[in-house]
PLY file of the C-alpha trace (Angstrom):
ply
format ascii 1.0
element vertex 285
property float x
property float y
property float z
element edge 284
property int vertex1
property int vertex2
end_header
-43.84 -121.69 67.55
-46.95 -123.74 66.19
-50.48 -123.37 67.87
-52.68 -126.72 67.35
-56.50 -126.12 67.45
-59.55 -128.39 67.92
-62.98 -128.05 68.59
-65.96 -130.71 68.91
-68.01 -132.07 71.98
-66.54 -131.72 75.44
-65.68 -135.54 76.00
-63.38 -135.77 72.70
-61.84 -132.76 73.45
-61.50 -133.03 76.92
-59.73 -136.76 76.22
-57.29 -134.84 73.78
-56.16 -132.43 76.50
-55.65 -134.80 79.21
-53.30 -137.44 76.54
-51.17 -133.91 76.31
-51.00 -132.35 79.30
-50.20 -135.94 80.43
-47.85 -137.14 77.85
-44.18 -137.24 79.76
-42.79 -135.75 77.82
-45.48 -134.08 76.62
-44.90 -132.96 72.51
-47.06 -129.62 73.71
-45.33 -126.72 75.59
-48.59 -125.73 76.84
-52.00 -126.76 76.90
-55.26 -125.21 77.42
-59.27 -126.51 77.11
-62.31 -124.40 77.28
-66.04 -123.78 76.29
-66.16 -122.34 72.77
-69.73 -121.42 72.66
-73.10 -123.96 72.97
-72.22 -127.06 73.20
-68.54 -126.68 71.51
-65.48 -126.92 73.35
-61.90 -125.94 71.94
-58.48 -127.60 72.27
-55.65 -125.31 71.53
-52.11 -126.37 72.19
-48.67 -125.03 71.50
-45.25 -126.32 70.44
-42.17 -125.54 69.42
-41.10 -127.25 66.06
-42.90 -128.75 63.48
-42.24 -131.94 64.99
-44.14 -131.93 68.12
-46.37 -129.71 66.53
-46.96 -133.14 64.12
-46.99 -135.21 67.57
-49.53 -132.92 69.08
-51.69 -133.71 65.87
-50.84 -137.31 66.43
-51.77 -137.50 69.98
-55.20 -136.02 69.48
-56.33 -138.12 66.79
-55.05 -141.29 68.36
-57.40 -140.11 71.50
-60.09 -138.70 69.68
-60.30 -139.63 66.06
-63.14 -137.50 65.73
-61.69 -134.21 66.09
-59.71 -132.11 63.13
-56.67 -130.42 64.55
-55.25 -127.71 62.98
-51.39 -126.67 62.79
-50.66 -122.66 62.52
-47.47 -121.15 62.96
-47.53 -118.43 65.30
-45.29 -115.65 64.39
-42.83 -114.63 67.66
-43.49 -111.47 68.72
-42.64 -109.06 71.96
-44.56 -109.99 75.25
-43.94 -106.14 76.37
-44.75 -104.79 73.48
-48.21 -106.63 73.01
-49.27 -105.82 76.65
-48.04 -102.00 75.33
-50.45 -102.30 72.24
-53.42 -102.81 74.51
-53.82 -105.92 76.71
-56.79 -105.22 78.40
-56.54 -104.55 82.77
-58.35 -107.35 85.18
-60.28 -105.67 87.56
-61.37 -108.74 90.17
-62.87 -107.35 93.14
-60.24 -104.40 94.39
-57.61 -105.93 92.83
-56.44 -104.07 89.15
-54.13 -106.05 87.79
-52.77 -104.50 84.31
-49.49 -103.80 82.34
-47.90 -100.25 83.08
-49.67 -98.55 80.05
-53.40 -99.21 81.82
-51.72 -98.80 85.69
-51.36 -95.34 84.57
-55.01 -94.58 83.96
-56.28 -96.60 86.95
-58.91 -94.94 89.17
-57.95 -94.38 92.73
-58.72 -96.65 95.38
-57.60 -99.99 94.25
-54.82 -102.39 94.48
-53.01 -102.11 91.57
-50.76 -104.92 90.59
-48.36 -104.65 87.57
-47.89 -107.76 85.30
-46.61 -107.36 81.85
-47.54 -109.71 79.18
-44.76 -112.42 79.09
-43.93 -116.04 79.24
-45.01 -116.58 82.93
-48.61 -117.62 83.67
-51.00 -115.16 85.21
-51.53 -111.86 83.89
-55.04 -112.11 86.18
-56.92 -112.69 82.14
-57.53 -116.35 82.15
-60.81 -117.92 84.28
-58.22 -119.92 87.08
-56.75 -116.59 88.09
-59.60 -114.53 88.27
-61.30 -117.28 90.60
-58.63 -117.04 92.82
-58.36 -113.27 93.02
-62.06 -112.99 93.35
-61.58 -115.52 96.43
-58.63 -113.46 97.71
-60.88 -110.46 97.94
-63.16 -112.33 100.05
-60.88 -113.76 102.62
-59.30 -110.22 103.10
-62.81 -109.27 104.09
-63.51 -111.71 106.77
-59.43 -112.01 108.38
-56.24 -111.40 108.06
-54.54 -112.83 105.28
-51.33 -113.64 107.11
-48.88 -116.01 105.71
-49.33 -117.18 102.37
-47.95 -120.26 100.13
-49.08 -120.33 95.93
-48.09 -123.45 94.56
-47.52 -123.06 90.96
-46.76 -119.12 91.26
-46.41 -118.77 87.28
-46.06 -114.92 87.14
-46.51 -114.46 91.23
-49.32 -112.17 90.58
-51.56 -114.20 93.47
-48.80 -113.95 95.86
-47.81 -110.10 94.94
-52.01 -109.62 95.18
-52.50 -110.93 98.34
-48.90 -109.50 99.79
-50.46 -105.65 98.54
-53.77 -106.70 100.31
-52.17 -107.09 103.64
-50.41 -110.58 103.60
-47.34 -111.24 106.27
-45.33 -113.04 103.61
-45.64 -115.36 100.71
-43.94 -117.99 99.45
-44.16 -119.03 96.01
-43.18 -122.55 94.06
-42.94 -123.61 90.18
-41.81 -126.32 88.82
-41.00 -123.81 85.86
-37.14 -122.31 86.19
-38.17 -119.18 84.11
-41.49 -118.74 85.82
-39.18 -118.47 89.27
-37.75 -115.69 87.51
-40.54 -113.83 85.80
-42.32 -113.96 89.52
-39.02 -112.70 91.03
-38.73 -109.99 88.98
-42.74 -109.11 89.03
-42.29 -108.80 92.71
-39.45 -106.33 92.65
-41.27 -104.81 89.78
-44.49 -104.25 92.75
-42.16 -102.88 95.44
-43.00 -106.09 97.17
-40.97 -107.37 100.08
-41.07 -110.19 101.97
-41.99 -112.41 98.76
-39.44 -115.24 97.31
-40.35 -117.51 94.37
-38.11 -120.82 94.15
-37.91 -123.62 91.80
-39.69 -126.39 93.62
-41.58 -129.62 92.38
-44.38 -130.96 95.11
-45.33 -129.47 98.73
-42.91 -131.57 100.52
-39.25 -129.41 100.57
-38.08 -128.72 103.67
-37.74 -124.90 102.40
-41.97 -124.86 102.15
-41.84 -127.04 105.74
-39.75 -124.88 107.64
-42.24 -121.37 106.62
-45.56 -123.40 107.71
-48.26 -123.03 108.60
-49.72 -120.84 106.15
-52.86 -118.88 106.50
-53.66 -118.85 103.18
-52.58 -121.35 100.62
-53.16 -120.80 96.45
-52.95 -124.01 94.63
-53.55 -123.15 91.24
-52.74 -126.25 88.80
-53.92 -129.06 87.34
-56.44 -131.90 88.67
-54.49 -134.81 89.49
-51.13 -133.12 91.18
-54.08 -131.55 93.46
-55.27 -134.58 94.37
-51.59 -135.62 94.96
-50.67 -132.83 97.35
-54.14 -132.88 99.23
-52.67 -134.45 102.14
-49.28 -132.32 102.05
-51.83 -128.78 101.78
-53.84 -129.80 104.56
-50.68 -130.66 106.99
-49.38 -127.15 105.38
-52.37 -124.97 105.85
-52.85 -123.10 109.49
-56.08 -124.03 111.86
-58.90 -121.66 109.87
-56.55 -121.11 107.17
-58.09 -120.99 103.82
-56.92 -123.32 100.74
-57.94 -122.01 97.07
-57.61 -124.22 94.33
-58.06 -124.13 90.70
-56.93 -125.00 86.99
-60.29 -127.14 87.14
-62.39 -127.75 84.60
-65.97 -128.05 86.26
-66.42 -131.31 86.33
-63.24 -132.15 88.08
-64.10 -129.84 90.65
-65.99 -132.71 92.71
-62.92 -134.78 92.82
-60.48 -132.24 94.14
-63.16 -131.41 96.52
-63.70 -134.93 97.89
-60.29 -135.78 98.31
-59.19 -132.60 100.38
-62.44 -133.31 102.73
-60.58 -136.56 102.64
-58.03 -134.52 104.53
-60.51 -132.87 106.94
-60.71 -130.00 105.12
-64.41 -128.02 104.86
-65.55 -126.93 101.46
-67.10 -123.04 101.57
-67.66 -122.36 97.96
-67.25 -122.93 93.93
-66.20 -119.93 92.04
-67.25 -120.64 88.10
-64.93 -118.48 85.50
-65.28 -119.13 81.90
-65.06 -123.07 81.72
-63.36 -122.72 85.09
-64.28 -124.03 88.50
-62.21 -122.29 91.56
-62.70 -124.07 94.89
-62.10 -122.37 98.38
-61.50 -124.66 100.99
-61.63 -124.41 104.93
-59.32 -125.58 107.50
-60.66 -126.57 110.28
-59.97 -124.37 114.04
0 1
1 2
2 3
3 4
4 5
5 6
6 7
7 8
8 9
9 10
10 11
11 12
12 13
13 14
14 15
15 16
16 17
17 18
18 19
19 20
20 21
21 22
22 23
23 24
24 25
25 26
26 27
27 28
28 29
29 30
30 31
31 32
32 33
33 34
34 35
35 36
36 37
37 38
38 39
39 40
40 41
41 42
42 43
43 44
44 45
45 46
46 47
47 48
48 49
49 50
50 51
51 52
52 53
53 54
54 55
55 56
56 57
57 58
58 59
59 60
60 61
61 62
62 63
63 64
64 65
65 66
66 67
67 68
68 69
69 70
70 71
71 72
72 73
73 74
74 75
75 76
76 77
77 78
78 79
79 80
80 81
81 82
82 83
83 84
84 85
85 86
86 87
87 88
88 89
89 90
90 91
91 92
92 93
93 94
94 95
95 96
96 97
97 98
98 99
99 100
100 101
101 102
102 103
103 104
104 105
105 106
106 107
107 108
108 109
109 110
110 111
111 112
112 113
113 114
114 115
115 116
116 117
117 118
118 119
119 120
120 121
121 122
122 123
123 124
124 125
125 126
126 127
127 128
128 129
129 130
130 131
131 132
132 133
133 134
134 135
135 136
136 137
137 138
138 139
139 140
140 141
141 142
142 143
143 144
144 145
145 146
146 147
147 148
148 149
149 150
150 151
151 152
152 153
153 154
154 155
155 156
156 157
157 158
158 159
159 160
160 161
161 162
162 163
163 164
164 165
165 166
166 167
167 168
168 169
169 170
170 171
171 172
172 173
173 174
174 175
175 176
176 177
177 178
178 179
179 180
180 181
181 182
182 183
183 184
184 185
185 186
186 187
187 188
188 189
189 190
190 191
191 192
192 193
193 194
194 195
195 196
196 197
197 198
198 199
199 200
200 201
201 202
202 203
203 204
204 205
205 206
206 207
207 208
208 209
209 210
210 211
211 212
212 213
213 214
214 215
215 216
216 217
217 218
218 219
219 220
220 221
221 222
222 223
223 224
224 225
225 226
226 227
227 228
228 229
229 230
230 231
231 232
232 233
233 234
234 235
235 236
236 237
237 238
238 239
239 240
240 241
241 242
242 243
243 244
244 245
245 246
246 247
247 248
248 249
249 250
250 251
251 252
252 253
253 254
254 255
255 256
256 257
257 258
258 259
259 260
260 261
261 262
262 263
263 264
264 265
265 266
266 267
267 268
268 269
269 270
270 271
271 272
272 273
273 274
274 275
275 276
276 277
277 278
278 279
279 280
280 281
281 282
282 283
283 284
């Protein structure tokens, strides 16, 4: 495994992120962008060979000459075992979410949801999944939670979260085969019922039809597959259900939110998470 890093002004780096989370195929296994201080911004992507590791560099500086990527090899190492050694818990609202070694200490009175460090995104530390757990706490306070869909499930922690705070049932989607797993497994790992991840691409299977509407719908991926499903989420999401989106950076918050008004829905708020934008959207009824 090889971890490419850049940092420089937003607009270079931001252009180098979108080439590789773009590129199809994309020489990056993952991709991430984020504010690295005053007016710095950091790229850091990761491959698997040399190779695309060299095509990541290539990429960047075809996009944005100005930046100097650097090529580490990252030495493999146990998920568990990390998250053992001390991966810090994510305390968002009630919601505790924490490997077994900090589940142990937790203090009474929360809602305590186990995810072990692994391959699967969402162990409730990076800025999108904070967002949306902070804007899961606040639905629970004004309704129900009821039935609930998370596009892009990653680890299943939103779904597991919002099933321990009262949900009906969730359904959860990834595009990822081993994420399907991981978020299977999580949920078994929670004493969760009622939860069942599959391995779908889009909004449109007739397995995600036939379970609608949903009262609460998590939509936590990229800018422009949001903007592609807007119109499938809003025929998806229940009269006064509520639609949370994020993996936005902040200024591609405004065009998420424009084109799901474009779909009738209302906005209610921005939720701002290290270099993150989360919006929560209304449905109208």
């Amino acid at each position: 495994m090889y971890q490419i890093s850049a940092r420089g002004a937003r607009a270079p780096v931001e252009a180098a992120w979108d080439a590789l989370a773009w590129a199809d195929p994309s020489p990056a296994g993952a991709v991430d962008c984020k504010e690295d201080g005053r007016g710095i911004w950091r790229l850091d992507a990761f491959a698997e060979t040399q190779e695309d590791a060299d095509a990541c560099v290539a990429t960047i500086l075809e996009t944005s000459p100005e930046l100097s990527p650097r090529v580490e090899e990252v030495i493999e190492r146990d998920w568990v075992t990390m998250s053992l050694e001390g991966l810090p818990p994510v305390s968002a609202g009630p919601f505790f979410v924490a490997g077994s070694h900090a589940l142990a200490k937790m203090a009474p009175g929360r809602i305590a949801v186990l995810i072990e460090a692994g391959p699967a995104f969402g162990t409730g530390h990076h800025g999108t999944t904070l967002g949306c757990l902070i804007a899961l706490d606040e639905v629970r306070r004004r309704r129900a939670i009821g039935r609930v869909l998370d596009l892009g499930t990653g680890s299943g922690v939103l779904a597991i979260a919002a099933l321990k705070a009262g949900a009906t049932m969730a359904l959860g989607t990834d595009i990822d085969f081993d994420s399907v797993v991981v978020a299977n497994e999580n949920a078994k790992k929670n004493n969760v019922s009622r939860f069942r991840a599959m391995h779908i691409t889009g909004a449109n299977a007739p397995r995600i039809r036939r379970a609608a509407p949903y009262d609460t719908v998590f939509a936590n991926i990229l800018m422009r597959p949001l903007i592609g499903l807007s119109p499938e989420i809003a025929t998806l999401t229940a009269p006064g259900g509520t639609v949370i989106l994020s993996g936005l950076l902040h200024h591609q918050a405004g065009q998420v939110r424009q084109a799901f008004e474009g779909h009738g829905l209302l906005f209610q708020r921005r939720i701002r998470k290290d270099g993150w934008s989360t919006l929560v959207m209304k449905q109208p009824g």
